[in-house]
VMD Tcl script that builds the backbone (N, CA, C; Angstrom):
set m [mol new atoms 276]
animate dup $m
set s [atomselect $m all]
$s set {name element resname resid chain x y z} {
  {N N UNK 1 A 46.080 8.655 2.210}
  {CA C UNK 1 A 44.721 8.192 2.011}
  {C C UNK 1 A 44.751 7.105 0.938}
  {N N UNK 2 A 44.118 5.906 1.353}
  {CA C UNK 2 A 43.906 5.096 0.247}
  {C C UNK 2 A 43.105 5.149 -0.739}
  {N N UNK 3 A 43.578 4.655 -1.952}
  {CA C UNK 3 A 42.528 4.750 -3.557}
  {C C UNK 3 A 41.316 4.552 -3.384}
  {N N UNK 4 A 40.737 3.075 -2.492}
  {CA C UNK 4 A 39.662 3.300 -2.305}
  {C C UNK 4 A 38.878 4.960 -1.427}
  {N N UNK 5 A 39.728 4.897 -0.568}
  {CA C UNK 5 A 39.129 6.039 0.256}
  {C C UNK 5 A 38.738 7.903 -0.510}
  {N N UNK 6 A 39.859 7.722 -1.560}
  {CA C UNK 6 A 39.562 8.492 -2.347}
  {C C UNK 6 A 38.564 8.633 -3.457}
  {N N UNK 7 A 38.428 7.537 -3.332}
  {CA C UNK 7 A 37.249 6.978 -4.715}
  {C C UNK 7 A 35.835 7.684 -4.183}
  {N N UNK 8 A 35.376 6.878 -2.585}
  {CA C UNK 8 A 34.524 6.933 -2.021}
  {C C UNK 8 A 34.515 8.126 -1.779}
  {N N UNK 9 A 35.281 8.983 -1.774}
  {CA C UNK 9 A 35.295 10.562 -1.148}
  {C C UNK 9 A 34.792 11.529 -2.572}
  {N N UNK 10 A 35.392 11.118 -3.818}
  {CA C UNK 10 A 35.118 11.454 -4.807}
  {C C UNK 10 A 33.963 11.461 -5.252}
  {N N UNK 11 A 32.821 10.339 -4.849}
  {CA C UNK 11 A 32.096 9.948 -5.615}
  {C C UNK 11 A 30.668 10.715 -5.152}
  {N N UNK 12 A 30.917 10.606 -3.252}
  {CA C UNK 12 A 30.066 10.880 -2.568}
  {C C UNK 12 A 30.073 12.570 -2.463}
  {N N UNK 13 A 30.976 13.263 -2.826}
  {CA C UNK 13 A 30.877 14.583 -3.169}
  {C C UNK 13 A 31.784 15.287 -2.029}
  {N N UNK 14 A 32.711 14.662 -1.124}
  {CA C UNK 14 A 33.118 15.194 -0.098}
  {C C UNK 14 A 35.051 15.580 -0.442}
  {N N UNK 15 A 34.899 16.808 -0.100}
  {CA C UNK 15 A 36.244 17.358 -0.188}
  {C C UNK 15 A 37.455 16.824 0.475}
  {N N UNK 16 A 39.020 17.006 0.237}
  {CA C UNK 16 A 39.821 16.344 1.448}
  {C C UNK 16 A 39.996 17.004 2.675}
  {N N UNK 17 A 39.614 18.356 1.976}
  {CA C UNK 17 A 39.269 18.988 3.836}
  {C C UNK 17 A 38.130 18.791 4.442}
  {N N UNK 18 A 37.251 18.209 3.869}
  {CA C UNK 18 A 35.759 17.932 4.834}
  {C C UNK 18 A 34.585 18.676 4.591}
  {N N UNK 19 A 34.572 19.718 3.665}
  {CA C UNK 19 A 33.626 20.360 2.931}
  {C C UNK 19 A 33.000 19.447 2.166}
  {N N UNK 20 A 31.447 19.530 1.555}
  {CA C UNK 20 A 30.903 19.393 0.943}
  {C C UNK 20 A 31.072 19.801 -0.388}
  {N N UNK 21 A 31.398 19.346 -1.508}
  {CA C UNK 21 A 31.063 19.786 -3.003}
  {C C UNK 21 A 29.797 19.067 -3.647}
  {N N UNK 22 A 28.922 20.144 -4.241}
  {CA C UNK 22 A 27.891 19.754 -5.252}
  {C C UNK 22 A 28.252 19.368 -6.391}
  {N N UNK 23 A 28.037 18.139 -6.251}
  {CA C UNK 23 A 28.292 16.819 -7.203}
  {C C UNK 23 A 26.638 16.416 -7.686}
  {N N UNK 24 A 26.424 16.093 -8.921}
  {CA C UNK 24 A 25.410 15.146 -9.596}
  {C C UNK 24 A 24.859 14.195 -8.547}
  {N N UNK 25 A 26.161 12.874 -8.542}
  {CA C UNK 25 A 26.042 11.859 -7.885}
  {C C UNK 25 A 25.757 12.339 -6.335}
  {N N UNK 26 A 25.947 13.263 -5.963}
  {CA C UNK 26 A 25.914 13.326 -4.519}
  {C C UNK 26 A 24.213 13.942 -4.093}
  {N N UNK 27 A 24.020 14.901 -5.194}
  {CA C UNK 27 A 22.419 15.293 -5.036}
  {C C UNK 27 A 21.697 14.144 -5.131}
  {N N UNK 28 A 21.845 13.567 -6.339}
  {CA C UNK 28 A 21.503 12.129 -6.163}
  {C C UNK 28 A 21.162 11.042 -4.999}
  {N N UNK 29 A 22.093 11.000 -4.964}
  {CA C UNK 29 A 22.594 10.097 -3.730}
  {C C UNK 29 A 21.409 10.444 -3.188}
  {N N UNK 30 A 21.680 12.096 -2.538}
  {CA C UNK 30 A 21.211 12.092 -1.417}
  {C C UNK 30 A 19.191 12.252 -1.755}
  {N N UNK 31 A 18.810 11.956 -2.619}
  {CA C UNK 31 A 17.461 11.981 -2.730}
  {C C UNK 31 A 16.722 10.722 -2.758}
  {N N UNK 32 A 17.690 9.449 -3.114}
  {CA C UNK 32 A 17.567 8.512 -3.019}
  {C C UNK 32 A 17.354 7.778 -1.547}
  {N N UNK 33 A 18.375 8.675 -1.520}
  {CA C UNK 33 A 18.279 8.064 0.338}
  {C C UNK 33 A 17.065 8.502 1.225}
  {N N UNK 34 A 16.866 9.968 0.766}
  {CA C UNK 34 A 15.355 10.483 1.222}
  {C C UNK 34 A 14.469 9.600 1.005}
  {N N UNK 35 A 14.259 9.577 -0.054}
  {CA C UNK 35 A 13.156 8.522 -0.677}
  {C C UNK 35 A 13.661 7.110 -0.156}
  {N N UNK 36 A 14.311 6.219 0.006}
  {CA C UNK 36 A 14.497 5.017 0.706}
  {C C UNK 36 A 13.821 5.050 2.327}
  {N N UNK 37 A 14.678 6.363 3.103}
  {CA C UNK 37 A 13.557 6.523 4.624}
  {C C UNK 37 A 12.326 6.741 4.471}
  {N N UNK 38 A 11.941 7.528 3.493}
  {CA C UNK 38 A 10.464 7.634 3.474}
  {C C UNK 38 A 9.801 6.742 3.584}
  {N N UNK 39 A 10.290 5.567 2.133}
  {CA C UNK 39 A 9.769 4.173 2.431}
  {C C UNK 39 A 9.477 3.329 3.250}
  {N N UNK 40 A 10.923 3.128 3.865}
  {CA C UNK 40 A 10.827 2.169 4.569}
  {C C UNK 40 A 9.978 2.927 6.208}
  {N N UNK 41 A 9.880 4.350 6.397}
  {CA C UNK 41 A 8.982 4.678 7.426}
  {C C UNK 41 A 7.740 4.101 7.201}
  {N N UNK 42 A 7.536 4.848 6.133}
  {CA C UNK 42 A 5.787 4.232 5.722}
  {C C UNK 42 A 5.334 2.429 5.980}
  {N N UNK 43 A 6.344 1.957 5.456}
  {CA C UNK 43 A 6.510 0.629 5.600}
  {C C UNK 43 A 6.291 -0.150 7.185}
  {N N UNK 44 A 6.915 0.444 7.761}
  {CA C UNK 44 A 6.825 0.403 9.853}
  {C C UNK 44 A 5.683 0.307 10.216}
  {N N UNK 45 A 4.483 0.677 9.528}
  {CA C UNK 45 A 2.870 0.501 10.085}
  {C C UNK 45 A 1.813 0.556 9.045}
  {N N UNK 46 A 2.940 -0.351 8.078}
  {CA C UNK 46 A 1.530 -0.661 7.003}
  {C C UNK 46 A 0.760 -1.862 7.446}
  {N N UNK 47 A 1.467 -2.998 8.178}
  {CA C UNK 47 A 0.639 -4.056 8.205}
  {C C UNK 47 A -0.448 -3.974 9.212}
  {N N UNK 48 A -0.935 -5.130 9.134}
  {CA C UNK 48 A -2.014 -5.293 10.826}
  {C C UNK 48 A -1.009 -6.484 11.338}
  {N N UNK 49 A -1.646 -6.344 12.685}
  {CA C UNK 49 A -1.220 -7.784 13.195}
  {C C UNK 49 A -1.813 -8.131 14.054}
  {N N UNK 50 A -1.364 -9.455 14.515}
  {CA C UNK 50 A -2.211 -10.995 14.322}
  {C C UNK 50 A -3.677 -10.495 15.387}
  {N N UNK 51 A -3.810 -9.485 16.564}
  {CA C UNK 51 A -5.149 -9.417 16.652}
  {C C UNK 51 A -6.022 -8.751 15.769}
  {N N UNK 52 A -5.565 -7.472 15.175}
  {CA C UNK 52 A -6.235 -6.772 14.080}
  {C C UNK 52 A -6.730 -7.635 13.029}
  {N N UNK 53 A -6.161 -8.395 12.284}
  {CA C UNK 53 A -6.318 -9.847 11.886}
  {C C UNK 53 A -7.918 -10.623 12.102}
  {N N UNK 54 A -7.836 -10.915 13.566}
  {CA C UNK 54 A -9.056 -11.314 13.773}
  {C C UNK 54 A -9.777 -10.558 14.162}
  {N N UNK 55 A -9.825 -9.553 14.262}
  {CA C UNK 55 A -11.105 -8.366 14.602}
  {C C UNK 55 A -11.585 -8.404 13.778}
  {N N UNK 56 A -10.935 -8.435 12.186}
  {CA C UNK 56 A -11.222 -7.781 10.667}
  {C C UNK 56 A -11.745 -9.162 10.310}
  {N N UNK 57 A -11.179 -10.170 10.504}
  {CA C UNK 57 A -12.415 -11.332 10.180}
  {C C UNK 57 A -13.478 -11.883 10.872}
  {N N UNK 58 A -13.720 -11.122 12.353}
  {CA C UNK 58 A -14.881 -11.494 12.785}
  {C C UNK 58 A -16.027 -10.613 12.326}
  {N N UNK 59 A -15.640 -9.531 12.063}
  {CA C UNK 59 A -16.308 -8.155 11.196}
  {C C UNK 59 A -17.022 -8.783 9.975}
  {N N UNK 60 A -16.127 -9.552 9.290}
  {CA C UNK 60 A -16.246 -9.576 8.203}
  {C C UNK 60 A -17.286 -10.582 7.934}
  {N N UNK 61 A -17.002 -11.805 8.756}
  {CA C UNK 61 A -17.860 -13.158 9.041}
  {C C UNK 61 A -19.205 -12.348 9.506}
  {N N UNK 62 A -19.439 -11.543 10.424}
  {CA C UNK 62 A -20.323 -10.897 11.048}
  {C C UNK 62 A -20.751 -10.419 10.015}
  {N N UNK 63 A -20.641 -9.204 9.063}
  {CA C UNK 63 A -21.137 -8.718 7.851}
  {C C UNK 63 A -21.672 -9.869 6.655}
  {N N UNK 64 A -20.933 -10.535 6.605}
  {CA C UNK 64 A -21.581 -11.617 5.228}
  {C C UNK 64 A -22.607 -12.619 5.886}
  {N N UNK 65 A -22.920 -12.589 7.408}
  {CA C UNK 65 A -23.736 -13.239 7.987}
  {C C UNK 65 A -25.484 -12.384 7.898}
  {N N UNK 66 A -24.885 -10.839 8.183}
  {CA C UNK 66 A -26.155 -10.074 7.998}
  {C C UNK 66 A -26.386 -10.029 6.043}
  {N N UNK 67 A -25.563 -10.129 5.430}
  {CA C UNK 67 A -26.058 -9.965 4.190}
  {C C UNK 67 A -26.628 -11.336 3.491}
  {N N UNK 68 A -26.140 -12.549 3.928}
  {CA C UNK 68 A -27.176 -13.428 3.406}
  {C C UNK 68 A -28.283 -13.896 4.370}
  {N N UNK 69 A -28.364 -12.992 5.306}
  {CA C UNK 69 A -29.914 -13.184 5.812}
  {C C UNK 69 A -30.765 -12.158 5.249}
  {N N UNK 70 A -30.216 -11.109 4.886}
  {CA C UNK 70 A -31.021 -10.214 3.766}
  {C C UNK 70 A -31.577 -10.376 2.565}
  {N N UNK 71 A -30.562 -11.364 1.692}
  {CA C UNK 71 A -30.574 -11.683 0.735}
  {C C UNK 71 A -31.615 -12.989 0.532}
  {N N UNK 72 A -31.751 -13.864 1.683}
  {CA C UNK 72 A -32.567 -15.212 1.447}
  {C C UNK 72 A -34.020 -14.723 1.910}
  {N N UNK 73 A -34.091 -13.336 2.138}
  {CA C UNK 73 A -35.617 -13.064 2.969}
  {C C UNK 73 A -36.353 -12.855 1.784}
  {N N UNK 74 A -37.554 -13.326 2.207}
  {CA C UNK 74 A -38.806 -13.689 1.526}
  {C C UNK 74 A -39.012 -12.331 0.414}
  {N N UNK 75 A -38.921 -11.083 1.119}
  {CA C UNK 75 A -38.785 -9.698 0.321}
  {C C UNK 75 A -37.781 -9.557 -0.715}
  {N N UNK 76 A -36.453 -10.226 -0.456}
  {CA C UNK 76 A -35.603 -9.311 -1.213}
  {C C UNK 76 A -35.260 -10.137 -2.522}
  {N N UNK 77 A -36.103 -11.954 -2.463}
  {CA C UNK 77 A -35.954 -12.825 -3.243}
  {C C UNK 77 A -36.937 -12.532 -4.018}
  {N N UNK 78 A -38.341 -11.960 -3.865}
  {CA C UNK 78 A -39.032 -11.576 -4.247}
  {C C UNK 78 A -38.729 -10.790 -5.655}
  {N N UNK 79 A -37.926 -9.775 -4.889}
  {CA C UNK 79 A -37.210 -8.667 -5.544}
  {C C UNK 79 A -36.412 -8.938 -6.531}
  {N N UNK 80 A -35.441 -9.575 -6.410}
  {CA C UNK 80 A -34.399 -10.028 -7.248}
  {C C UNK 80 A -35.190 -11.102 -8.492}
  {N N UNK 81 A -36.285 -11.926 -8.229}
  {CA C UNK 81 A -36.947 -12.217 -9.343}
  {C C UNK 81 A -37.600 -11.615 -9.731}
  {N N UNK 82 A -38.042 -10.228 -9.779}
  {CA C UNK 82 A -38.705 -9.612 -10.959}
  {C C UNK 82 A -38.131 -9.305 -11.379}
  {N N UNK 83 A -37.135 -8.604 -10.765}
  {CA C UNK 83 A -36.052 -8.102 -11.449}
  {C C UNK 83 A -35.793 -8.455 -12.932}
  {N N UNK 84 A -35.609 -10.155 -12.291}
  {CA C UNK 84 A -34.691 -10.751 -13.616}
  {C C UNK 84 A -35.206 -11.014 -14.576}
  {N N UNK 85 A -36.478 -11.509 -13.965}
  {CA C UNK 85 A -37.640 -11.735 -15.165}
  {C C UNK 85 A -38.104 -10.547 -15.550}
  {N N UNK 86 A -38.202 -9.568 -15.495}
  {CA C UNK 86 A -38.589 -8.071 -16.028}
  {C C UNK 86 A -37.381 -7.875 -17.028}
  {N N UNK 87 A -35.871 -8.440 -16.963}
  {CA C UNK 87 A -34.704 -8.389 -17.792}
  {C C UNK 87 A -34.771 -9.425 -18.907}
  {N N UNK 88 A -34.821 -10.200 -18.370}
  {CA C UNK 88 A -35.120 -11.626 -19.787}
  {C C UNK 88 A -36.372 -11.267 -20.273}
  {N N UNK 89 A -37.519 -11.042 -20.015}
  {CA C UNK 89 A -38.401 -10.657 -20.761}
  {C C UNK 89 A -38.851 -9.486 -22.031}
  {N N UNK 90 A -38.099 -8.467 -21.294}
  {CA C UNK 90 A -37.900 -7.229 -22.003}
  {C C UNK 90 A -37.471 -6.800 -23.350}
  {N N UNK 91 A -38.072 -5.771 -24.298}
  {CA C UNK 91 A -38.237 -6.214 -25.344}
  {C C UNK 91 A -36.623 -5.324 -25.735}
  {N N UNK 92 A -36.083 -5.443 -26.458}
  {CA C UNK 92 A -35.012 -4.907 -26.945}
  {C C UNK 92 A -34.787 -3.967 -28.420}
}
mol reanalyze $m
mol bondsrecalc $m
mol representation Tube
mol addrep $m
């Protein structure tokens, strides 16, 4: 067996007969690696794509379209100036 091969066998916790030994580095290892698949699973369907994309900005265009027609109506401008003037006026 070569030095390297022994190194790697050493390090990773594996016996020369093929058993497993509990090693530090090898619990290690191996939690790291858990945690790396986890990641990168989670990772597999975090994004959107490119139609989700535009669904979420026609939504969105659609929503800020109903809110500044809310906002410019005769009622809610109404509203928003007493408001303010009821705030600047107010005695402290």
């Amino acid at each position: 067996m070569s030095r390297v091969a022994w190194i790697s066998r050493k390090h990773t916790g594996v016996e020369m007969n093929g058993t497993r030994r509990a090693t530090t580095y090898g619990r290690l290892r191996g939690r790291i690696l858990r945690w790396a698949r986890g990641v990168r699973s989670a990772r597999k369907d975090a994004g959107m794509v490119t139609s989700e994309y535009a669904v979420g900005l026609i939504a969105a265009v659609g929503f800020a379209g109903v809110l500044y027609q809310v906002v410019t109506s005769d009622l809610v401008q109404s509203a928003l100036q007493s408001l303010v003037a009821k705030a600047l006026h107010g005695s402290f």
